[in-house]
TORDRENDREN-347171 format. One record per residue (C-alpha): z, y, x. Coordinates in steps of 0.05 Angstrom, whole numbers, padded with zeros to 5 digits, always signed. Layout:
% residues N
ZYX/...
//
This chain:
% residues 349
+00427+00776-00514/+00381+00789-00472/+00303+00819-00467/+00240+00780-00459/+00229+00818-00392/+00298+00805-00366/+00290+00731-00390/+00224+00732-00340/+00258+00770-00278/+00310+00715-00280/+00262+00656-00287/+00221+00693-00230/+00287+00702-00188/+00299+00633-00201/+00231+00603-00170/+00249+00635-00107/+00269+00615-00046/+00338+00648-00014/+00337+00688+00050/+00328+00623+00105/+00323+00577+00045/+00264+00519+00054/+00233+00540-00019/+00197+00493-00062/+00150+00462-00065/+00177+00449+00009/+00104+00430+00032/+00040+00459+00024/-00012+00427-00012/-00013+00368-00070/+00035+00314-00047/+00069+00260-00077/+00117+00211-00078/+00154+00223-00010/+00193+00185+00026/+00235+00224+00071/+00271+00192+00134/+00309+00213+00202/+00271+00191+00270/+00286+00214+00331/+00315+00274+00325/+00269+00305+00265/+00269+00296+00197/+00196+00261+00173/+00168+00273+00103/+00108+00212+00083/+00078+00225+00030/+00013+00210-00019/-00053+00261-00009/-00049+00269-00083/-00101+00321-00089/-00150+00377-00051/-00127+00441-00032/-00182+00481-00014/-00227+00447+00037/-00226+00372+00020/-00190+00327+00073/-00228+00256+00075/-00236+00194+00121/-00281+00210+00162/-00318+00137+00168/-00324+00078+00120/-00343+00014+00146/-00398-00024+00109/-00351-00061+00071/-00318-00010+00051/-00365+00021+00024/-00391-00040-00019/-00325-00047-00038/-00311+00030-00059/-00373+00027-00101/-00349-00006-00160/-00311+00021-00224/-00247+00074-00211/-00197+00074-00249/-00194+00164-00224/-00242+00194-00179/-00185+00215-00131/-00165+00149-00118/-00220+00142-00078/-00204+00200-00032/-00129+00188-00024/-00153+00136+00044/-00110+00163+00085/-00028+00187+00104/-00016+00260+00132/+00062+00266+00160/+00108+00322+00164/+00166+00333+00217/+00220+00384+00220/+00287+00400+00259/+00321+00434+00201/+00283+00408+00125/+00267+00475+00123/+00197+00492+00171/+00152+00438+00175/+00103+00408+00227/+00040+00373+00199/+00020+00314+00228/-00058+00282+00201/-00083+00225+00187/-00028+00181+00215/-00056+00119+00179/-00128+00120+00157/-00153+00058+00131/-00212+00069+00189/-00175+00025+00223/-00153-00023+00165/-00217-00053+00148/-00191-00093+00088/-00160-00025+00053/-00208+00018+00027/-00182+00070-00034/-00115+00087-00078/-00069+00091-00002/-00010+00106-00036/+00070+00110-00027/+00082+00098+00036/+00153+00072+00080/+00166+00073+00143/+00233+00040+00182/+00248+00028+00253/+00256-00033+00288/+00268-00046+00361/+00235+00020+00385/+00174+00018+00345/+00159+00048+00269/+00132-00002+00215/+00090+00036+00148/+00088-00002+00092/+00033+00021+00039/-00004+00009-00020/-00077-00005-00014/-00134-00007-00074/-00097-00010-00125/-00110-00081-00147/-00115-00099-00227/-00117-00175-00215/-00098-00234-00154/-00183-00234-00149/-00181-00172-00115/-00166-00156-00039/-00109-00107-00032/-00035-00098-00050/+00020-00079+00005/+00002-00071+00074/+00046-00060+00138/+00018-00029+00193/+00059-00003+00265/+00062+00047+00315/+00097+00070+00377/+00115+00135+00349/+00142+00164+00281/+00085+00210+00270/+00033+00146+00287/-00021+00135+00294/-00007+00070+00255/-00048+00016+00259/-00046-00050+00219/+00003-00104+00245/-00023-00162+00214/-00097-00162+00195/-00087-00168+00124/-00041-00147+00061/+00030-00170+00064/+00031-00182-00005/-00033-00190-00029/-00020-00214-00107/+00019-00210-00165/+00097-00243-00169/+00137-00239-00225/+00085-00191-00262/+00103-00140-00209/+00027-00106-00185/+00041-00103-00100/+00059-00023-00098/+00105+00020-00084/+00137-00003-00028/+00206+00011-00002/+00241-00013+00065/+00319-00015+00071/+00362-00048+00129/+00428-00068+00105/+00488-00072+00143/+00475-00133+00171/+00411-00113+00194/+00363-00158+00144/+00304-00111+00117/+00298-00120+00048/+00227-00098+00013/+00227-00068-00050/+00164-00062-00094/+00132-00061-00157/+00087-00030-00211/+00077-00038-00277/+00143-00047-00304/+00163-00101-00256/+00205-00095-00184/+00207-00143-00130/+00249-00151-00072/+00243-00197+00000/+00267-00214+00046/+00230-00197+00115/+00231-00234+00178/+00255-00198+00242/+00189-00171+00269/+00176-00153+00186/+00110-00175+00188/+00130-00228+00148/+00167-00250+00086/+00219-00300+00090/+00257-00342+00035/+00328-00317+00006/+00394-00365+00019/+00372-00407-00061/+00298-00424-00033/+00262-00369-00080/+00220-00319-00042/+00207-00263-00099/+00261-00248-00129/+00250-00195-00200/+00307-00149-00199/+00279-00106-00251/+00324-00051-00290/+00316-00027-00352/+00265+00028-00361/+00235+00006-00295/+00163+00035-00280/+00158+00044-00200/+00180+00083-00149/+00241+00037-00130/+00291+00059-00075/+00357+00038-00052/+00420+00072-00011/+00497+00053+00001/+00553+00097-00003/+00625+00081+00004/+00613+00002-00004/+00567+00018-00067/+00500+00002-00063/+00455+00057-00108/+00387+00030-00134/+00346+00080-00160/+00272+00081-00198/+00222+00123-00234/+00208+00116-00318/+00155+00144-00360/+00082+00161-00343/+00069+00193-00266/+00021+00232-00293/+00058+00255-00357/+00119+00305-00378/+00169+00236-00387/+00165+00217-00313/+00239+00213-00286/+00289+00183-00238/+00339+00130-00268/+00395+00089-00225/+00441+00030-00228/+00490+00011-00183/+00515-00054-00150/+00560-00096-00105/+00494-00114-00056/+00436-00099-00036/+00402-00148-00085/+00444-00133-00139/+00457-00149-00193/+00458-00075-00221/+00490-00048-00279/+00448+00016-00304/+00484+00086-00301/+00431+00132-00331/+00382+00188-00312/+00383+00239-00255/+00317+00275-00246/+00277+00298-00307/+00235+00356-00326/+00257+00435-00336/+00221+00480-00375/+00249+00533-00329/+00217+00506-00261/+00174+00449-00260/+00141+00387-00298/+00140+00308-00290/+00191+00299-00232/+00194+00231-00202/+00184+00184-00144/+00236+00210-00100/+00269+00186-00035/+00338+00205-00012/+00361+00215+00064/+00432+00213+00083/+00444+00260+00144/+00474+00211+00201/+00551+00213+00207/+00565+00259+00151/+00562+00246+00072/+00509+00299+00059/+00453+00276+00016/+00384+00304-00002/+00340+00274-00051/+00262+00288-00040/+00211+00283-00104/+00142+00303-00128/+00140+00349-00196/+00082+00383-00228/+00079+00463-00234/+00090+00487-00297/+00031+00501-00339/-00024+00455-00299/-00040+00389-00340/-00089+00358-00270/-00045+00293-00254/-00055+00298-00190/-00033+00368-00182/+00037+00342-00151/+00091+00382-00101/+00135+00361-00055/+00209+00385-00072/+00270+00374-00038/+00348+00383-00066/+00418+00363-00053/+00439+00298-00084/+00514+00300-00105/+00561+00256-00129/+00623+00261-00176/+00701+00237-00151/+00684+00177-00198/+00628+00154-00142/+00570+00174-00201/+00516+00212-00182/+00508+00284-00209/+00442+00299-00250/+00398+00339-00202/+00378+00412-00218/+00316+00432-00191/+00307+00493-00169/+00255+00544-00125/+00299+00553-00067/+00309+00485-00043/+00361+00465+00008/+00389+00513+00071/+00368+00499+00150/+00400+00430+00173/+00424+00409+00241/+00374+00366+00265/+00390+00291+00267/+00430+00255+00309/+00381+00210+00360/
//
């Protein structure tokens, strides 16, 4: 047995970081839902402005109709200052480089609030973000998933198309959430969805649009068990891992479940939970990403939690971890922890 104090000084030892160790939360600032990717040498971090950290960081300028459009009912106030992406870079997933405003729907003129969970993948030299805009509760309303492009991975993006990409509801799937994956063969697959429904498509080879799968259908629901949002997909030794978030993103259930499957399509056969709440370090973990370091087997899984004893939704942190797997192929439930992952070579170009 041990004391109350001793109990403390090892929860406090615990929450932090070891000597080089990247620490979490592993940026500053409320962040959420990250997607983290290799490009060009760094290691990028995109994730939602969840929340204001001191001095308020806003779009600057709102085009009439924006405005008339940002002046009806909110679901929350803070959706209508999350109008924007900041990025972060690093050589190591340890020190990071902030990057601002990298997409601002200033220059999207039919986005205007809720610029959420965003996904970037290369393609022929050039980046492609695909993001949700305003939060849309119906197919009358202008908004859903956008895509927009850029010459460089910390942007500035700008839209590609003039318009949503997916601009209505399929399969009872609301257009959010977004998630880009290139398969072997080199098709891009999109994966989306909100409430309680997930999508995939097929994009065309400039992904700016969607094209029909091999049967003729175009949407095709792939939706687990459990499913929520947050969907995300990898492969590892000729298994393809998809992966998803369950319970409420702004309450203690929110977690990370997976399935796993012969392609990238499915179909998937669930395997259980791997990210969930401790007591001991931090609340509501979900919406992750995962980055495999080119040409080795290392794995890191990226996620947003809530500190423990703060009940403001938004009040979300960016955390990063090793993802590990079993002999078996299964993936190990993930311990969080305060001192994150050690320095990192940086990618491979």
């Amino acid at each position: 047995m041990i004391g109350r104090k001793q109990a403390l000084a090892l929860i406090g030892a615990a929450l932090l970081p070891a000597a080089g160790w990247a620490g979490n939360p592993a940026l500053p600032g409320w962040y959420a839902d990250p997607e983290i990717r290799a490009f060009d040498g760094q290691y990028w971090i995109y994730p939602t402005y969840s929340d204001h950290d001191g001095a308020p960081d806003l779009t600057a300028h709102f085009t009439p109709e924006q405005e008339k459009a940002r002046s009806g009912a909110s679901i929350r106030p803070s959706y209508l200052y999350q109008t924007f992406f900041n990025a972060f870079s690093s050589p190591d997933l340890v020190h990071w480089t902030k990057h601002s405003h990298v997409l601002d729907v200033a220059t999207i003129p039919w986005a205007n609030k809720a610029i959420w969970a965003p996904s970037v993948i290369e393609q022929d030299g050039r980046y492609y973000m695909f993001f949700s805009a305003n939060d849309i509760q119906s197919d009358g309303e202008s908004g859903g998933i956008g895509v927009a492009v850029s010459d460089k991975p910390g942007g500035p993006f700008r839209d590609a198309i003039g318009k949503p990409l997916i601009g209505a509801f399929h399969n009872g799937a609301q257009p959010i959430d977004p998630f880009a994956y290139r398969d072997e063969d080199g098709q891009v697959y999109l994966f989306y969805g909100g409430w309680k429904h997930c999508n995939v498509v097929r994009l065309s080879a400039d992904l700016r649009r969607i094209e029909p799968f091999a049967d003729g259908t175009t949407y095709k629901e792939i939706t687990p068990p459990g499913y929520v949002e947050g969907s995300f997909l990898i492969k590892r030794k000729g298994v393809y891992y998809f992966m998803w978030s369950e319970g409420g993103w702004a309450g203690p259930d929110y977690s990370v479940a997976y399935a796993t499957g012969p392609s990238a399509t499915g179909p998937f056969t669930p395997r259980g939970r791997i990210l969930a709440q401790d007591f001991h370090i931090a609340r509501g973990a979900g919406h992750h990403s995962v980055l495999n370091i080119p040409g080795t087997d290392d794995w890191f899984i990226a996620y947003h939690r809530r500190p423990l004893g703060d009940d403001v939704g938004e009040h979300r942190q960016v955390a990063i971890e090793r993802l590990l797997f079993e002999a078996d192929g299964s993936i190990r439930p993930v311990v969080m922890t305060g001192e994150g992952v050690a320095p990192q070579k940086p990618p491979r170009k």
